[in-house]
C-alpha positions, 0 to 999 in steps of 0.5 A: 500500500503507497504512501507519501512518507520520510525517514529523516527530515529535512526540507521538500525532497526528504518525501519520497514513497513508501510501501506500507502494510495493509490495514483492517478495520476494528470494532468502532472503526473504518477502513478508507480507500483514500483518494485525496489528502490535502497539504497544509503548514502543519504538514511542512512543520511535521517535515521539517523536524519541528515536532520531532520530539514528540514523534520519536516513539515511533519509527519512521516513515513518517507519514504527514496528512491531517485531511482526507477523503475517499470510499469507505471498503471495510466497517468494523464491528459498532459502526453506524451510519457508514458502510462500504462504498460510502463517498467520505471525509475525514479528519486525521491527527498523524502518529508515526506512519499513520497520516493521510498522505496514504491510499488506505487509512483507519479511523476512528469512524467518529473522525468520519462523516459522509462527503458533501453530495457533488463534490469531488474527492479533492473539493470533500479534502479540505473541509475537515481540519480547517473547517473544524479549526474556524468552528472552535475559533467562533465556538471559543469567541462565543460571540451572538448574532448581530456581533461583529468579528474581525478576520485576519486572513481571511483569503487563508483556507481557515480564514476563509472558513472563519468568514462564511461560518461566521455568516451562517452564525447571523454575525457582521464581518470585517475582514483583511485582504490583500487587493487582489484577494479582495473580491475573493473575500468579499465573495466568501460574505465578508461586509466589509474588506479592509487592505491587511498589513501591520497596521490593519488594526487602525483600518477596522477601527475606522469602520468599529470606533470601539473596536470589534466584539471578536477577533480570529487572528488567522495571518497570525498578527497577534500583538500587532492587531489587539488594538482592533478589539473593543474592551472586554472582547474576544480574541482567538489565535490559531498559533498559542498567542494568549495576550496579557489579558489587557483592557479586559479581553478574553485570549483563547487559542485554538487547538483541532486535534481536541475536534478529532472525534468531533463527528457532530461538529464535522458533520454540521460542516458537511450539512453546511457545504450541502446548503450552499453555505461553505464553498470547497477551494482547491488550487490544484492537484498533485500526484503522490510522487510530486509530494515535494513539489507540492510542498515547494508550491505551499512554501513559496505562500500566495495559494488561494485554496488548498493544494491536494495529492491525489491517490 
């Protein structure tokens, strides 16, 4: 069975494929027939070293891949609700060679639900990781309808996601892009776009004299755009920024693997794709054996949409 995995790490060219065994389906579990897996940063950070620590308890390869998708061929026993031949997706916290780089994946089937009806198996990839980071980041903002929330970010894949749940949730989003992003983000439904950049906090404030009741801080600003909230509000950050609790805001951070058996939660999102309420964005697709160059393309930044190897 084909992986995508390394032995040592190191920059793009230490991926390379692997031969893996053959998985079986345990009670509780399901076997997939992966056909897509997307590429994120936490990828390159799992290859570059970054969390080699962690990882050592386990021999290599090591396979990266947090997001995937494909056909269900094998339940184990106390599954319901899934069976063979199902169209799936499915979220994956990588443990030595099992990522989701890898044409056959088991899982907990609480990390699987049923793929958003027309959509490819590349377009189902990219919604469970960071759809579920976006939702624990307005979960932990715990703003109400009617609120306004700022997005940095926002042309990001979770940023992205930040701005269309947030609207599903009846909220006012303000959100930061580039020019070239800006209709992008203005076609995800944020209301007002204003140009990012360091100082994007005195540009929100124009539009919110006393600031924003939540901040998602996705292009990871953290100091640099508190200033944007209001006294008392919230701010979240994707990258552990916790503040120093000035002016009375409430710092929180947001970690998806506590959503790995989020099966409601994942399963919402599915419902919301199936309602026109989430778009699917993909850049482009890679085949596994140009697993480096996917990466080279994720590093060189600037992709709108994420970037899938296709199995």
């Amino acid at each position: 069975m084909r992986a995508v995995g390394l032995f040592t790490f190191g920059g793009p060219e230490v991926l390379q494929i692997v031969d893996l065994p053959e998985a079986h389906a345990g009670a509780g579990q399901v076997r997939i027939r992966n056909h897509a897996a997307t590429v994120n940063p936490t990828d390159t950070y799992l290859r570059g070293g970054m969390r080699a620590e962690q990882m050592k308890a386990d021999p290599p390869p090591y396979v990266p891949g947090m997001e995937a998708a494909g056909i269900v061929d094998e339940v184990g026993a106390g599954v319901t609700g899934l069976k063979p031949g199902d169209a799936v997706l499915a979220i994956v916290v990588p443990k030595g060679s099992h990522g989701a780089y890898r044409e056959q994946l088991v899982l907990d089937a609480r990390s699987v639900v049923l793929a958003p009806k027309g959509k490819s198996h590349a377009e189902a990839a990219t919604l469970p990781m960071n759809g579920l980071t976006a939702r624990q980041v307005l979960d932990k903002l715990g703003l109400k309808a009617g609120q306004a929330i700022a997005v940095t970010g926002a042309a990001g894949a979770m940023g992205g996601y930040v701005v269309q749940l947030a609207k599903a949730d009846g909220l006012k989003v303000i959100a930061d892009a580039a020019e070239t992003d800006e209709a992008l983000v203005k076609s995800l439904g944020a209301d007002i776009v204003v140009r990012r950049g360091d100082d994007v906090a005195s540009r929100i404030r124009q539009h919110f004299p006393n600031g924003v009741d939540g901040l998602a801080d996705g292009a990871n600003l953290q100091g640099k755009v508190v200033a944007a909230v209001k006294d008392g509000g919230g701010f979240n950050s994707v990258r552990g920024y916790q503040g120093n609790g000035e002016r009375g805001i409430r710092f929180t951070t947001t970690t998806v693997s506590g959503d790995v058996f989020a099966h409601d939660k994942l399963d919402a999102l599915r419902q919301l794709v199936d309602a026109g309420k989430i778009a699917l964005r993909v850049a482009v697709t890679y085949k596994p054996e140009e697993a480096a160059e996917a990466h080279r393309r994720l590093e060189a930044h600037g992709t709108r949409g994420r970037i899938v190897i296709a199995f």
